[in-house]
Backbone bond lengths (Angstrom), bond angles and torsions (degrees), N, CA, C in turn:
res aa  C-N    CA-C-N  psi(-1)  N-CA   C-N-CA  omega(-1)  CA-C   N-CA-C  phi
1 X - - - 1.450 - - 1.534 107.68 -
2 X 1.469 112.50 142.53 1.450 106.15 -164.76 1.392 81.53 -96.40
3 X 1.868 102.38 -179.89 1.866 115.89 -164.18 1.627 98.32 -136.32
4 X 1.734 107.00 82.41 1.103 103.79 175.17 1.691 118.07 -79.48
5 X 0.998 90.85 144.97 1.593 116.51 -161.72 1.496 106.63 -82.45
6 X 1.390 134.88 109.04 1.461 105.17 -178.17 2.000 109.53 -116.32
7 X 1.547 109.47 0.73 1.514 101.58 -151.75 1.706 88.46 -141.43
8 X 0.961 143.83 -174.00 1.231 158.34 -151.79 1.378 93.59 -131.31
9 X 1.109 156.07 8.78 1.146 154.94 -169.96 1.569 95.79 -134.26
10 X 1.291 130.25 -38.40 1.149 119.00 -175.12 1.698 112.44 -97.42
11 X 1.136 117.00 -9.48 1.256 142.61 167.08 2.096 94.59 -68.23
12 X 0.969 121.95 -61.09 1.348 123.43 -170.91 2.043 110.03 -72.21
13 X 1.402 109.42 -28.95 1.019 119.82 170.77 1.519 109.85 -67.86
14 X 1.224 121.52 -40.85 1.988 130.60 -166.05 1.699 72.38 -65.70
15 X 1.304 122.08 -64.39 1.522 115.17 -146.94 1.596 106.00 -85.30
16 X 1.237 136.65 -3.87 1.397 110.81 -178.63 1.799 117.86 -147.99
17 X 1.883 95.92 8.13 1.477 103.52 -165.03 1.771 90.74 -83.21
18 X 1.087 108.65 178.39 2.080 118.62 159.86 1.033 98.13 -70.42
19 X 1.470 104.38 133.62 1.456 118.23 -170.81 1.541 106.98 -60.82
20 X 0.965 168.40 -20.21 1.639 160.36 118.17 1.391 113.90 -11.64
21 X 1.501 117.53 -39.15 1.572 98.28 158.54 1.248 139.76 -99.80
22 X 1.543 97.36 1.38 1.714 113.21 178.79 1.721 93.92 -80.16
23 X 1.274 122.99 -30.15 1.205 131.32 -168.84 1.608 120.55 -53.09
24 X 1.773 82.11 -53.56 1.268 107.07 174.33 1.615 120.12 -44.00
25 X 1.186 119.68 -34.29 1.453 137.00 160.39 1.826 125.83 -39.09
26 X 1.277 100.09 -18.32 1.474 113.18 -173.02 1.459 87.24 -107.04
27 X 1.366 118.40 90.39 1.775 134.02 155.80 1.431 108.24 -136.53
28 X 1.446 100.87 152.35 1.848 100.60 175.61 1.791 101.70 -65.59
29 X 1.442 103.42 144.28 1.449 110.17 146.58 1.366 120.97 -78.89
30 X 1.558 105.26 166.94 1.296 118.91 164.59 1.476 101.26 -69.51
31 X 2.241 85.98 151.59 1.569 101.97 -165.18 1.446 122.70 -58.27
32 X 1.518 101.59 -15.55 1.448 110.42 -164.59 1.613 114.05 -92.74
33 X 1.573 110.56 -10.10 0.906 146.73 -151.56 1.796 109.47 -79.11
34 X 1.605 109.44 -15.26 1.197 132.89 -178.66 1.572 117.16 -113.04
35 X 1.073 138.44 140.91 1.929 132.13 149.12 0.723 106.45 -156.14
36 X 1.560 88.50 151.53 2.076 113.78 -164.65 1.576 82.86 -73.84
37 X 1.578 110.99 149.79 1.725 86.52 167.04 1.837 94.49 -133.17
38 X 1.366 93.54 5.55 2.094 85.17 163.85 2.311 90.82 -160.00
39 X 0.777 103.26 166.11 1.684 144.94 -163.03 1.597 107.38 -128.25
40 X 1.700 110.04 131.84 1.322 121.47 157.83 1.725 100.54 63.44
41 X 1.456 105.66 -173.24 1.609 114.30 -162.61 1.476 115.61 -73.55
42 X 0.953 113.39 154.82 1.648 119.66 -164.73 1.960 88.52 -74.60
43 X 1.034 98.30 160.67 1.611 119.95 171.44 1.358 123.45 -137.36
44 X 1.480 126.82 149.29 1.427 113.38 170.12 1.719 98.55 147.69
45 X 1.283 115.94 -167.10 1.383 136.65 156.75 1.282 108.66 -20.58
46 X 0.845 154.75 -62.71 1.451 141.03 173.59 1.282 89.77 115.95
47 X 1.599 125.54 22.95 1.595 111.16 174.50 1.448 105.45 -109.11
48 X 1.357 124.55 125.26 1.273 131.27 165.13 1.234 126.35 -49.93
49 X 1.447 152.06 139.17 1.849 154.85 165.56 1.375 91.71 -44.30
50 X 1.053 120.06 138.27 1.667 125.61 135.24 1.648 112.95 -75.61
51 X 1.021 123.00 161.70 1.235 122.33 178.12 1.266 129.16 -65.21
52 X 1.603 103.14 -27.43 1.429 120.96 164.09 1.533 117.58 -77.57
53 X 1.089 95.00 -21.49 2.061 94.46 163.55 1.630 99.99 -74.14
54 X 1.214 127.60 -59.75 1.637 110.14 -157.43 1.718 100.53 -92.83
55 X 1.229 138.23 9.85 1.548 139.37 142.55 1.911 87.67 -54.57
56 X 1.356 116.01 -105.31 1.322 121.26 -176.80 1.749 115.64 -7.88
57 X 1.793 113.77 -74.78 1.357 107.41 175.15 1.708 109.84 -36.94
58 X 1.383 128.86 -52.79 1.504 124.73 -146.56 1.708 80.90 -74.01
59 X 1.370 133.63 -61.66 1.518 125.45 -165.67 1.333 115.66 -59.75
60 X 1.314 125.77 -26.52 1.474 115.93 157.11 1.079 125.59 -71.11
61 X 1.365 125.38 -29.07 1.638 126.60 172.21 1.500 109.33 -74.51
62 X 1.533 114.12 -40.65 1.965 100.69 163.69 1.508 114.26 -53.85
63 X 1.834 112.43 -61.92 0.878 80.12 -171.08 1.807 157.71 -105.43
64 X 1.658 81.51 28.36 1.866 97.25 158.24 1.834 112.08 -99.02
65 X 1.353 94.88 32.99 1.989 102.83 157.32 2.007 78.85 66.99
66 X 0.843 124.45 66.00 1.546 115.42 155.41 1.946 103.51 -135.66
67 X 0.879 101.67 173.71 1.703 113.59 -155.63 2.087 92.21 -122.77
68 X 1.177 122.97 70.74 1.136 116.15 -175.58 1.846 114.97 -70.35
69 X 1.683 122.44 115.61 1.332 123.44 175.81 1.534 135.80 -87.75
């Protein structure tokens, strides 16, 4: 089961609690708790993410409380 991360607190727990409570982190969410927020092949510029672009996107989406997928 994967350990989605949704809060900055549980993000710090995956990385530094005893592994029994980082563990604890791997539970289903609520259903609502997920959204698709795009479908089918990406489009656009024809410029690919660097990795350091979608590190950045995911830490801005934690940390204004958003759930980046």
């Amino acid at each position: 089961m994967p350990a989605i991360l949704t809060s900055p607190e549980e993000i710090d727990t995956w990385l530094s609690a005893p592994i029994a409570e980082a563990l604890a982190l791997q539970r289903p969410l609520p259903d609502d708790a997920l959204v698709i927020v795009a479908r089918g092949s990406r489009q656009g510029d024809g410029e690919v993410p660097t990795p350091a672009d979608s590190v950045a996107s995911e830490v801005e989406a934690i940390t204004h409380g958003g759930l980046l997928l």
